[in-house]
KEKE-3310 file (N, C-alpha, C; in steps of 0.2 Angstrom, whole numbers, plus 5000, padded with zeros to 4 digits):
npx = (5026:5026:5037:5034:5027:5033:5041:5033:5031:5041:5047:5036:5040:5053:5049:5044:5052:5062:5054:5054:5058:5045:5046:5035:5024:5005:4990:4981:4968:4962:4970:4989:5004:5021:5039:5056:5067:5066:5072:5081:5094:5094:5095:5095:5090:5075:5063:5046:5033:5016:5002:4984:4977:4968:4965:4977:4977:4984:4994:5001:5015:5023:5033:5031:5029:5026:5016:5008:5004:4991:4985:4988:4992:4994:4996:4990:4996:5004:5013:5020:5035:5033:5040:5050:5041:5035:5026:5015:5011:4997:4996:4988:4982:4983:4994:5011:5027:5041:5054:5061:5067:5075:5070:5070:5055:5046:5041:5045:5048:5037:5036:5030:5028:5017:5004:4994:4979:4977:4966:4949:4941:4944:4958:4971:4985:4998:5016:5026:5042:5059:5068:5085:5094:5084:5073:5063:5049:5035:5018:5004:4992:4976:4960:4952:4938:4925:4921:4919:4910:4906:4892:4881:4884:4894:4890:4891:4882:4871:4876:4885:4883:4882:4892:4902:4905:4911:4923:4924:4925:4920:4910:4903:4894:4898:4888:4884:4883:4886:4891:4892:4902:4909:4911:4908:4901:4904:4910:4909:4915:4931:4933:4944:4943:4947:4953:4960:4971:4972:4985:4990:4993:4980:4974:4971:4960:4953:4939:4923:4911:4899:4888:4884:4886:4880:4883:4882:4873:4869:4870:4867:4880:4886:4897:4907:4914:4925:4932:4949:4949:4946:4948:4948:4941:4946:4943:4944:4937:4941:4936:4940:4945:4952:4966:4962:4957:4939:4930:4931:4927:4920:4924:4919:4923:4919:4926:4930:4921:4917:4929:4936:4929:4928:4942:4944:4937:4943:4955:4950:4945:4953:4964:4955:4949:4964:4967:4959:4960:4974:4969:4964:4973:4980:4974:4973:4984:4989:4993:4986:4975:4974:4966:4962:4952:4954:4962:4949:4948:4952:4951:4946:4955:4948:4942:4939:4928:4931:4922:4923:4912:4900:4893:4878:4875:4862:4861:4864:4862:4853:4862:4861:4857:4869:4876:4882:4894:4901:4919:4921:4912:4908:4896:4888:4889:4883:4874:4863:4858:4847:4851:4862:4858:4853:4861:4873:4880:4878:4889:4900:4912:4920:4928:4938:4937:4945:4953:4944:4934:4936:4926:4928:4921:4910)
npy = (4984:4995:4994:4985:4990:4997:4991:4985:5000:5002:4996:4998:5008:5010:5000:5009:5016:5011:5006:5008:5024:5033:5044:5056:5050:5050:5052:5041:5036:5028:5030:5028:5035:5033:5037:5033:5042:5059:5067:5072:5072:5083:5072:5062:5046:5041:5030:5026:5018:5013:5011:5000:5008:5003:4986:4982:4996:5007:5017:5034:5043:5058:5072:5085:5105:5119:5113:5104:5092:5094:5104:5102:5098:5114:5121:5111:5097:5106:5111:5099:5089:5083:5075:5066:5058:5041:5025:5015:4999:4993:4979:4962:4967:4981:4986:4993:4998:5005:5013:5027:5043:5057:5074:5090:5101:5111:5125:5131:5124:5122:5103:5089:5071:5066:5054:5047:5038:5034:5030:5025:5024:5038:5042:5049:5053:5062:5064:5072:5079:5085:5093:5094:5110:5114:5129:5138:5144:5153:5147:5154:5164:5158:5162:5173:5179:5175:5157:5144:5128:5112:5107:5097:5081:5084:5084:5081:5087:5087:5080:5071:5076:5075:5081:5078:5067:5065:5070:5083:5095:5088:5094:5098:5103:5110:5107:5111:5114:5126:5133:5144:5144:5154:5170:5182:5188:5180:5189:5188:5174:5164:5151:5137:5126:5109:5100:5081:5068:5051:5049:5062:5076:5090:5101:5117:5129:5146:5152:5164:5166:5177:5186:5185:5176:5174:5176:5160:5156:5149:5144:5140:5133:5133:5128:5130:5115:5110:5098:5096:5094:5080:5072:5057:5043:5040:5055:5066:5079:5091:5103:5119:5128:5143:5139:5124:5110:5106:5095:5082:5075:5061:5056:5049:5050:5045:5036:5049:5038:5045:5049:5041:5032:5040:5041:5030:5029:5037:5032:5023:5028:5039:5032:5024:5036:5039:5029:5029:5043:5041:5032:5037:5046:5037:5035:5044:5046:5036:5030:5033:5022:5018:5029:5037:5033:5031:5022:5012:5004:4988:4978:4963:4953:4957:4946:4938:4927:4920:4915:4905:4907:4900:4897:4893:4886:4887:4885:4875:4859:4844:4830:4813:4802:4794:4776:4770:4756:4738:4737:4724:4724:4724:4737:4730:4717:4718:4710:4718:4724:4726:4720:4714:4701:4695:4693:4689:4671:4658:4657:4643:4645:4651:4666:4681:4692:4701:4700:4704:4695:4699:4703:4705:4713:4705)
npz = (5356:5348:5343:5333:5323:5319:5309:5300:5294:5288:5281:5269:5265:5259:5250:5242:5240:5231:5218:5203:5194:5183:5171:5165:5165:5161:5166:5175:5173:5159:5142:5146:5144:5145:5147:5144:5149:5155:5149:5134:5125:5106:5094:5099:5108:5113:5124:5121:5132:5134:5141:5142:5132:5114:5109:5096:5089:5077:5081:5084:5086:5092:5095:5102:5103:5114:5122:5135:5147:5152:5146:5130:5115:5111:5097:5091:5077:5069:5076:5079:5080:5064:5055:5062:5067:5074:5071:5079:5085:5098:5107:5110:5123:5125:5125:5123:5115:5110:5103:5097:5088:5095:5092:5088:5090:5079:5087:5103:5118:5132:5131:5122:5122:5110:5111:5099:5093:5075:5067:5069:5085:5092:5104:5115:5123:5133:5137:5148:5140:5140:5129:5129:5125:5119:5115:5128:5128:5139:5141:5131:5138:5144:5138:5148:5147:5136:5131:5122:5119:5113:5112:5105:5095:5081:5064:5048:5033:5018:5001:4987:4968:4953:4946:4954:4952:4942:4944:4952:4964:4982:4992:5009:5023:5037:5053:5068:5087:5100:5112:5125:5138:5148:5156:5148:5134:5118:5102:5085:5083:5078:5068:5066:5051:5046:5037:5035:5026:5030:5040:5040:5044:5047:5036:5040:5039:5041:5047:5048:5061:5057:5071:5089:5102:5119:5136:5144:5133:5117:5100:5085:5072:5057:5045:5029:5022:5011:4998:4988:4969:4963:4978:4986:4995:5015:5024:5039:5046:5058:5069:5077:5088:5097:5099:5103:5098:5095:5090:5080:5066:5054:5037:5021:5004:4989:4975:4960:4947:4936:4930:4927:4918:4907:4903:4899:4889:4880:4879:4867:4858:4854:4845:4838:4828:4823:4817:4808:4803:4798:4787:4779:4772:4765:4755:4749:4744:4735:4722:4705:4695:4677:4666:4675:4687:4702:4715:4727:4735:4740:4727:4718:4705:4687:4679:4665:4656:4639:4626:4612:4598:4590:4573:4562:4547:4538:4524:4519:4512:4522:4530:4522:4538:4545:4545:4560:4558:4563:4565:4558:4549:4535:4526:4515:4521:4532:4545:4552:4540:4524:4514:4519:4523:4513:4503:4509:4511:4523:4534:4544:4551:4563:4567:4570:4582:4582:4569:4556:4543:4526:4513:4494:4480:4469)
capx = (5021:5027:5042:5030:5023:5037:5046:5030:5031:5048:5047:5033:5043:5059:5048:5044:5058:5065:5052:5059:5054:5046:5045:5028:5016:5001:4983:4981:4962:4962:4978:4994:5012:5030:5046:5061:5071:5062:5075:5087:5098:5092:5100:5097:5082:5070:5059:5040:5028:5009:4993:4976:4974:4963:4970:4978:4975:4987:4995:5008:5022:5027:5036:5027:5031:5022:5012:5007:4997:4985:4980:4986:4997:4988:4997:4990:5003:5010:5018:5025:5040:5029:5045:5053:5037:5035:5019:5016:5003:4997:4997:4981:4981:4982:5000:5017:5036:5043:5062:5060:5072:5074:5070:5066:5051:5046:5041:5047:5047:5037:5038:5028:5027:5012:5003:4988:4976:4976:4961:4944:4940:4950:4960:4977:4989:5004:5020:5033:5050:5062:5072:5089:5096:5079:5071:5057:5043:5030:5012:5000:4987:4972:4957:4947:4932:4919:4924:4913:4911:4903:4886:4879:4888:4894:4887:4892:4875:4874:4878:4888:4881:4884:4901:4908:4908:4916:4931:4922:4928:4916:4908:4898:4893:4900:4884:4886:4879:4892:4889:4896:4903:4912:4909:4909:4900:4910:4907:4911:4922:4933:4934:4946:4941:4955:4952:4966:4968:4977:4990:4993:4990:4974:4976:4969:4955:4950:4931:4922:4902:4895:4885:4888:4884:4880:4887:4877:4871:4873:4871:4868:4885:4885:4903:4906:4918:4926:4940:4951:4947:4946:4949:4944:4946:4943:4944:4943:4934:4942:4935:4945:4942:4956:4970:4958:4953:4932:4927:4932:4919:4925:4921:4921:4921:4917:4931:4928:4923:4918:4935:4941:4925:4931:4949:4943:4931:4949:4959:4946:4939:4957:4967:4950:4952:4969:4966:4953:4962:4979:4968:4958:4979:4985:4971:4974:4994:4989:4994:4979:4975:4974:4958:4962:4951:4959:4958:4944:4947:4953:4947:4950:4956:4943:4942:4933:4929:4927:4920:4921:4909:4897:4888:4875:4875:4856:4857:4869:4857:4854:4866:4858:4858:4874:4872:4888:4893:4908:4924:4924:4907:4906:4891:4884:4887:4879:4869:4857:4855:4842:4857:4867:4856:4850:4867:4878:4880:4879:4897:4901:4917:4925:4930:4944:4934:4951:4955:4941:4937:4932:4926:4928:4918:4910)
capy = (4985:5003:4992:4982:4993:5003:4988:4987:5006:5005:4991:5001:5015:5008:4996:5015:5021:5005:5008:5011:5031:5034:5053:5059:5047:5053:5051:5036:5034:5029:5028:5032:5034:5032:5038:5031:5047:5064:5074:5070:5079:5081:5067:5057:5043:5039:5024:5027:5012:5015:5003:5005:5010:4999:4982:4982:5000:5010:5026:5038:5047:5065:5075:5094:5109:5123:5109:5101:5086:5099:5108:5097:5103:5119:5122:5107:5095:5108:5112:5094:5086:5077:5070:5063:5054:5036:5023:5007:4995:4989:4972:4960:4968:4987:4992:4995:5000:5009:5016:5036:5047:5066:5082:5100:5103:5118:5128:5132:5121:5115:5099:5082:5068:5066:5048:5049:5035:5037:5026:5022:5030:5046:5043:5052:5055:5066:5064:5077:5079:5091:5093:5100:5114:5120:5137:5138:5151:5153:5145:5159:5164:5156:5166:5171:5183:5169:5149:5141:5119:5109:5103:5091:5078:5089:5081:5084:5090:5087:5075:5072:5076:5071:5084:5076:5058:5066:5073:5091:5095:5087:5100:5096:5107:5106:5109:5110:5118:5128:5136:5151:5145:5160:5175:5189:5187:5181:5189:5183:5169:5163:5144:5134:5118:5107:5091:5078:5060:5046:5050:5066:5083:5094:5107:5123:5134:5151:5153:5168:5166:5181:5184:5184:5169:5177:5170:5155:5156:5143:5145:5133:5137:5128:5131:5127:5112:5108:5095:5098:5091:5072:5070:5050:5041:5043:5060:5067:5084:5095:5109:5120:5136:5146:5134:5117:5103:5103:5091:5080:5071:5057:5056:5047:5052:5037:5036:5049:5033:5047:5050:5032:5029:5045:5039:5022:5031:5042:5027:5019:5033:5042:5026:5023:5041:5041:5024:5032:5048:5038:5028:5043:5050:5034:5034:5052:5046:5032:5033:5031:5017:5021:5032:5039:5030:5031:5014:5016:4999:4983:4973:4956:4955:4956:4939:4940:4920:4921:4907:4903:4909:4895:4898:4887:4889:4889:4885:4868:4852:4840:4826:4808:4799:4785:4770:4765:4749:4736:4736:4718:4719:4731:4739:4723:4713:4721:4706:4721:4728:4720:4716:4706:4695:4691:4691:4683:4665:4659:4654:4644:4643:4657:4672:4682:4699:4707:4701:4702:4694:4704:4702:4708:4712:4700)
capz = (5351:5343:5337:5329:5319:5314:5306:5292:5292:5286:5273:5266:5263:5257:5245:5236:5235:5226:5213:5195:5192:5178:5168:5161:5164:5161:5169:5180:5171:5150:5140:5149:5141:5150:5146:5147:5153:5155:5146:5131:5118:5098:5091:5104:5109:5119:5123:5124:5131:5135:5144:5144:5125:5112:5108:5090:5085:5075:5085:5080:5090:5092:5098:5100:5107:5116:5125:5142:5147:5155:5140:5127:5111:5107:5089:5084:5075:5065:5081:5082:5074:5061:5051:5065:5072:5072:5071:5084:5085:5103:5106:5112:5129:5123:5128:5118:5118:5103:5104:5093:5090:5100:5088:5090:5087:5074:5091:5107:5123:5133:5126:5127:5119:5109:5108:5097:5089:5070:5064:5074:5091:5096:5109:5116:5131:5132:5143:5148:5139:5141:5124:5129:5120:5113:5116:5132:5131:5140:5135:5130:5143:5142:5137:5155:5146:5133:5130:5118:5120:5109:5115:5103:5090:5074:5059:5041:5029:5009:4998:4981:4964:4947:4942:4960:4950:4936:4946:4955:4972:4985:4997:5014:5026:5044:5058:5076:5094:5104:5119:5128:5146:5150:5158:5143:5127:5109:5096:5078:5083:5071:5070:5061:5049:5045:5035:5033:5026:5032:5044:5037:5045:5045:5033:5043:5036:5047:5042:5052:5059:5061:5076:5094:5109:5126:5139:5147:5129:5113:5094:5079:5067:5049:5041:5023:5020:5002:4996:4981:4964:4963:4979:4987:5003:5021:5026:5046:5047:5062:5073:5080:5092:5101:5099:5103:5093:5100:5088:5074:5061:5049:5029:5018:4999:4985:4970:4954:4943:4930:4927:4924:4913:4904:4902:4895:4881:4876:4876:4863:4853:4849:4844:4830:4825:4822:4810:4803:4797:4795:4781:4773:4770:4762:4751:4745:4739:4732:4714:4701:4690:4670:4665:4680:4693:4710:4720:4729:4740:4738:4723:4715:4697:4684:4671:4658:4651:4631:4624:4606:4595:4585:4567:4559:4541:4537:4517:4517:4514:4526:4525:4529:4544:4543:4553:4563:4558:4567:4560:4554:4546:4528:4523:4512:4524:4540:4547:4552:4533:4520:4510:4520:4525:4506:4500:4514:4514:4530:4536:4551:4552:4566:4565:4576:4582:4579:4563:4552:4536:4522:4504:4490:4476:4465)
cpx = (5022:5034:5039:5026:5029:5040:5041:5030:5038:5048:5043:5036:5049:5056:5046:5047:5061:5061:5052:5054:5052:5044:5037:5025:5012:4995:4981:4974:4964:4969:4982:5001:5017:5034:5051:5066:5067:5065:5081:5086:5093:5097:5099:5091:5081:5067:5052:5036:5022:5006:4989:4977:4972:4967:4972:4978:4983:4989:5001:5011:5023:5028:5035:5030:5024:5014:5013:5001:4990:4981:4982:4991:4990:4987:4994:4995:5006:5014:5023:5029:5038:5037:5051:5048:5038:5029:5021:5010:5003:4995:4989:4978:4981:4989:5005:5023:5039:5049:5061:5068:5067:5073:5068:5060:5050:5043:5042:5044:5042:5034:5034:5028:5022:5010:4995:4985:4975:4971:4957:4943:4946:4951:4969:4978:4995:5008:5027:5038:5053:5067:5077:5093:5091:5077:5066:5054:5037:5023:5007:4993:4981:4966:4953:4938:4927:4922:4918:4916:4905:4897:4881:4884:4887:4893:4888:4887:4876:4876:4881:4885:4884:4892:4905:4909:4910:4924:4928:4923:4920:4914:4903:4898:4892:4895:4885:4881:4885:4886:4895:4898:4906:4908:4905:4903:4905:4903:4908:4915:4923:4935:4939:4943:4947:4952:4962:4966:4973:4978:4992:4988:4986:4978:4970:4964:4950:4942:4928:4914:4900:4890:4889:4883:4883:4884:4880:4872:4875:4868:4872:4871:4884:4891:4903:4913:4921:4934:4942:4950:4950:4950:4945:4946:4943:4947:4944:4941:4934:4940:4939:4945:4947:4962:4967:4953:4945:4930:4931:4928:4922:4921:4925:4918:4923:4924:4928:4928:4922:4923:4937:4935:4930:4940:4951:4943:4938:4953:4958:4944:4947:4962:4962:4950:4957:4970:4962:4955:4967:4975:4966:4969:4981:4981:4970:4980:4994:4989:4985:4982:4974:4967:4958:4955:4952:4954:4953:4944:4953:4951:4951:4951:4949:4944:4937:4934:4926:4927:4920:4913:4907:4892:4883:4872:4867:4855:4862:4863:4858:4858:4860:4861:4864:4872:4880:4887:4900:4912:4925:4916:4908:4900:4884:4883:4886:4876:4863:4854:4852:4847:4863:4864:4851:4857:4871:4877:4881:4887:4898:4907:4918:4929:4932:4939:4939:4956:4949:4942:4933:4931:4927:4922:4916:4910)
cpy = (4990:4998:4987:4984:4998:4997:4988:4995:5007:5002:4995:5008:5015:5003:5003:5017:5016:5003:5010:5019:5030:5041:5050:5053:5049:5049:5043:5031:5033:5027:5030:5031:5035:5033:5036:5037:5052:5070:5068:5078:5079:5078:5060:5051:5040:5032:5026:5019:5017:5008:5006:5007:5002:4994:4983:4989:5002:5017:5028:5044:5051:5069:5084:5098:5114:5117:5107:5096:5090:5102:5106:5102:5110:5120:5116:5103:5098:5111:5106:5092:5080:5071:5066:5057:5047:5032:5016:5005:4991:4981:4971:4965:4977:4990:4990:4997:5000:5013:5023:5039:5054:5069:5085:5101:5110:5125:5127:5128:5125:5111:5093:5077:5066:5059:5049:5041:5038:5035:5024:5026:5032:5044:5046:5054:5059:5063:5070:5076:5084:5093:5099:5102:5117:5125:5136:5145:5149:5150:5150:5159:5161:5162:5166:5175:5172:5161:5146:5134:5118:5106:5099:5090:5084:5083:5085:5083:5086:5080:5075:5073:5074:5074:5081:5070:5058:5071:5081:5090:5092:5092:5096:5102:5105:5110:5105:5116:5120:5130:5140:5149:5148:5165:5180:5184:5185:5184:5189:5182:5167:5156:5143:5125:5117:5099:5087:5071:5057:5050:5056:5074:5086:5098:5112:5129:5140:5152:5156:5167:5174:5181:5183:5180:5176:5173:5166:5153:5148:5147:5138:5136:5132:5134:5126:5123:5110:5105:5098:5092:5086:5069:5064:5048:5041:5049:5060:5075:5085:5101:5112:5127:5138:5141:5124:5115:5102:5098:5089:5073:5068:5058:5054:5048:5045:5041:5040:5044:5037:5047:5044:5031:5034:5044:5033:5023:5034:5037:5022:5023:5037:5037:5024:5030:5040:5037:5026:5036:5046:5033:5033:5046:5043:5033:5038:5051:5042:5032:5031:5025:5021:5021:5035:5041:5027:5025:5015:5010:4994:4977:4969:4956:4952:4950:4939:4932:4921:4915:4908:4905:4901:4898:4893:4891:4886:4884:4880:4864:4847:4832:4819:4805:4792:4781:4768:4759:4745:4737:4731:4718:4727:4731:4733:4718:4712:4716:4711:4724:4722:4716:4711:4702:4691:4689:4686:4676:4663:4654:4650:4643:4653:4660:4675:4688:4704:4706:4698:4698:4697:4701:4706:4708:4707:4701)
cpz = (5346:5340:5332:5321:5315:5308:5300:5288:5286:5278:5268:5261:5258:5248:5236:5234:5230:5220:5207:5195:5186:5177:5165:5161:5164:5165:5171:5175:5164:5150:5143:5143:5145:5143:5147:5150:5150:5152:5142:5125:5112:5097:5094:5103:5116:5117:5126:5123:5133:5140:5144:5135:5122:5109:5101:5086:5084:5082:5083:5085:5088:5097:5097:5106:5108:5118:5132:5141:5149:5148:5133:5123:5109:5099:5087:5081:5067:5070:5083:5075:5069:5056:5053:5069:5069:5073:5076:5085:5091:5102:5110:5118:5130:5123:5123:5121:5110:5105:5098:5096:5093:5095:5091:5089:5083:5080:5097:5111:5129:5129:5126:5121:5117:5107:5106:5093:5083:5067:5072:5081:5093:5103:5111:5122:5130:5139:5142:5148:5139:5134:5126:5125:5118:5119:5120:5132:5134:5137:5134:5134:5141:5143:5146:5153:5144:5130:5126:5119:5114:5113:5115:5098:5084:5069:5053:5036:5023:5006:4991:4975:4957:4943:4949:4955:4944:4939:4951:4963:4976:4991:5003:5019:5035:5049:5063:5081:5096:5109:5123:5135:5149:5152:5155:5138:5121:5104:5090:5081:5076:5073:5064:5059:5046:5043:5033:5031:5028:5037:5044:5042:5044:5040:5034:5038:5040:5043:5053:5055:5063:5068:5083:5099:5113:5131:5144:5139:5125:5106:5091:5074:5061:5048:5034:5022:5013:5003:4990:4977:4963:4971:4982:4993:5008:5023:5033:5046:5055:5063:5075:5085:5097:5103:5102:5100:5098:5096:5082:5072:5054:5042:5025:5008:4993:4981:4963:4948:4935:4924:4925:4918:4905:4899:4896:4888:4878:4874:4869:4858:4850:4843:4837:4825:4821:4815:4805:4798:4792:4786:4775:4769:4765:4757:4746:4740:4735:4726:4711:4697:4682:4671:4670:4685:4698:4711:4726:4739:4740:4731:4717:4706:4692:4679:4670:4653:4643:4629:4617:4603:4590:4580:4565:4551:4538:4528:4514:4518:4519:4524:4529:4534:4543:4549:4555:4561:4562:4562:4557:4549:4540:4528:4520:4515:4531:4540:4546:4546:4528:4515:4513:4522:4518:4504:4502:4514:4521:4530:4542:4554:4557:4564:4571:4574:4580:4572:4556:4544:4531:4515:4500:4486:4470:4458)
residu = (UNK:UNK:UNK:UNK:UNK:UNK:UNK:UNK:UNK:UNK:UNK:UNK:UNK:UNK:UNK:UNK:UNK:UNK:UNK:UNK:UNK:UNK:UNK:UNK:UNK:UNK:UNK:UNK:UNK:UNK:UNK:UNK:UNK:UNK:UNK:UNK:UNK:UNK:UNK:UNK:UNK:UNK:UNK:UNK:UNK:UNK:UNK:UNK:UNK:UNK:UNK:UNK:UNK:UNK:UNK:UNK:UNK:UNK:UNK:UNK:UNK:UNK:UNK:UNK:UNK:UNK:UNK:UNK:UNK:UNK:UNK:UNK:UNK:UNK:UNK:UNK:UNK:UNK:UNK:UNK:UNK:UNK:UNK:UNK:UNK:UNK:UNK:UNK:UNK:UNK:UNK:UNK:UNK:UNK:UNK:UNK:UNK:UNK:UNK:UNK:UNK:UNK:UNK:UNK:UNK:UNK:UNK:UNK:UNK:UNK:UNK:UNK:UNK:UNK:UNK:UNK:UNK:UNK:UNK:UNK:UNK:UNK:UNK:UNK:UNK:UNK:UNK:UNK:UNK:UNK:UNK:UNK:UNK:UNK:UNK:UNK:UNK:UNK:UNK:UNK:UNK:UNK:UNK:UNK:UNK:UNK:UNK:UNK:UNK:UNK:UNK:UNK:UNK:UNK:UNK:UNK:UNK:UNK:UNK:UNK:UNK:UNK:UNK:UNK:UNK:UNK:UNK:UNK:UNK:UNK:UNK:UNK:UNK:UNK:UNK:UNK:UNK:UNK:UNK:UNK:UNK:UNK:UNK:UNK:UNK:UNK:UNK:UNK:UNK:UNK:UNK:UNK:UNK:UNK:UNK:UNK:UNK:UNK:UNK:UNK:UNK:UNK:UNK:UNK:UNK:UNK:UNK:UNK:UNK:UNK:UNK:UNK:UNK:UNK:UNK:UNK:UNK:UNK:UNK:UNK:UNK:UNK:UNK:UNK:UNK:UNK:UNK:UNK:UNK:UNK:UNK:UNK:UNK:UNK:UNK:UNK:UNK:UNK:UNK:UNK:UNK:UNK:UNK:UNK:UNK:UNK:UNK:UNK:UNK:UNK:UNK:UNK:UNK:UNK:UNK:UNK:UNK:UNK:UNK:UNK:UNK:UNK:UNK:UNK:UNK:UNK:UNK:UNK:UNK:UNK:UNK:UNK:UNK:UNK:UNK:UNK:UNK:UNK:UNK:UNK:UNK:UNK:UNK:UNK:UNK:UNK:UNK:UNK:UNK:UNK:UNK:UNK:UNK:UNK:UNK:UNK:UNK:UNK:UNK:UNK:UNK:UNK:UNK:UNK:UNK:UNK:UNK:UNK:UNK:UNK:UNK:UNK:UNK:UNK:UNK:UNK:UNK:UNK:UNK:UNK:UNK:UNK:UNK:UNK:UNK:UNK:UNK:UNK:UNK:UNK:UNK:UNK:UNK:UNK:UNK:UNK:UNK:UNK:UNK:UNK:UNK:UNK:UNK:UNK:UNK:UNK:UNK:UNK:UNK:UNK:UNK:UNK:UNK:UNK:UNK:UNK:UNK:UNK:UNK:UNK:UNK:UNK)
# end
């Protein structure tokens, strides 16, 4: 019976060891990452896969230092090799495998491979790399006196006005709750906000709140956010307190369409100028005409119709009235006049109309 039992004890045992290892996997629960070895050179590469993260999302690789899966990169990713990082898109089923090169990161080991989502819900895992040749310090004690957490959604105030839709920076106002879980009192913490767009790094802003939390205490803080001039987009508004990211809040800022309107009117309004002066200058050079009447325009030549002049001589007598007559019939012998028709004998003998006959005088 006892050899019975040892014989599955053994398979059991033999089946784990035969188990491919893998480095740095992270947290059993949510997103995990694996490594294809736990340690390479700079120059070198690794292969990182993942499971468990959201099908099809965007996420981006790096390589950070002064980090642990436990407490996560603290610098932030201006502590990681942002310009050796690489991007990979999980597949229907959430998981991945992407081949990355090794660097140093810009501070000192420990070292982990940072997978982040970059679009849609936040989510991240780390996994332990050992980058040989680089520099290992220590990771900075963690605070033991006051700990502030965030204790309601942080929400961004305000709204744009009429010099943001002409290019003015956009402003919003970052409100939130903390709360004091630590022992000790804070007093004036110094938070940092960090907005960033796209892909692209928070850019860090230390902003101080007077006042001090107790402990077991909480406080409602409003910090003043502002972008740079004309900036558009989706933005990500980051919290940050003692080297930890406690919140980040999305925004999105419309297109200055002022500026485009603006741009339109210049393109259309200096171009008419320009024809306008260019005309008023060629109308200055333009020689004169005789009399000296500069040309004022364009104009069509002038004609001038002269028409004969007609007299009527007032103190000539009226001449009489003649009577048309044919050309084969004379005067005496007009049928129509009282003389030819006393005089004429009647004739009946034909006559050509083209070769009259005439008489003579008797």
């Amino acid at each position: 019976m006892n050899g019975k039992l040892r014989i599955p004890a053994l398979l059991a045992v033999a089946a784990l060891l035969l188990l491919p290892l893998t480095a740095g996997t992270a947290t059993a629960d949510g997103p995990t990452v694996r490594l294809s070895t736990s340690q390479a050179g700079a120059g070198g590469s690794i292969t990182v896969s993942g499971s468990g993260w959201r099908p099809h999302a965007l996420l981006m690789m790096l390589i950070c230092g002064q980090a642990t899966p436990a407490r996560g990169v603290i610098g932030g990713t201006n502590s990681c090799a942002n310009a050796d990082g690489r991007a990979v898109t999980t597949d229907t089923r959430g998981g991945f495998s992407k081949k990355m090169p090794v660097s140093e990161p810009p501070v000192p080991c420990p070292c982990v491979v940072h997978v982040a989502t970059v679009e849609g819900a936040k989510a991240q895992a780390d996994a332990v790399l050992t980058v040989a040749g680089h520099a290992v310090e220590p990771l900075p004690a963690e605070q033991t006196g006051g700990r502030l957490s965030i204790l309601t959604d942080t929400r961004l105030d305000g709204s744009s006005g009429l010099l943001t839709w002409f290019g003015a920076p956009a402003s919003r106002t970052l409100d939130f709750v903390v709360g004091n879980v630590g022992t000790s009192p804070v007093k004036d913490p110094v938070f940092q906000v960090g907005t960033s767009h796209g892909v692209f790094a928070p850019q860090w802003d230390d902003q101080q709140w007077r006042g001090t939390i107790a402990s077991g205490g909480k406080a409602r803080i409003k910090l003043p956010v502002e972008l740079t001039a004309g900036a558009h987009g989706d933005y990500t508004v980051s919290l940050k307190y003692g080297g930890k990211v406690l919140a980040e809040q999305p925004w999105g800022v419309e297109r200055p369409w002022g500026v485009t309107l603006f741009w339109i009117l210049v393109l259309l309004v200096v171009p008419a100028a320009l024809f306008r002066a260019g005309m008023a200058v060629v109308n200055r050079v333009r020689p004169r005409r005789a009399g000296g009447i500069r040309h004022r325009g364009l104009r069509l030549p002038e004609l001038t119709l002269r028409l004969p002049k007609f007299t009527v001589d007032r103190t000539a007598r009226p001449q009489p009235a003649t009577t048309s007559t044919l050309p084969w019939f004379t005067p005496d012998s007009d049928p129509g006049s009282a003389a030819g028709r006393l005089s004429a004998p009647h004739d009946d003998s034909p006559t050509s109309p083209t070769t009259p006959t005439r008489k003579g005088p008797p």
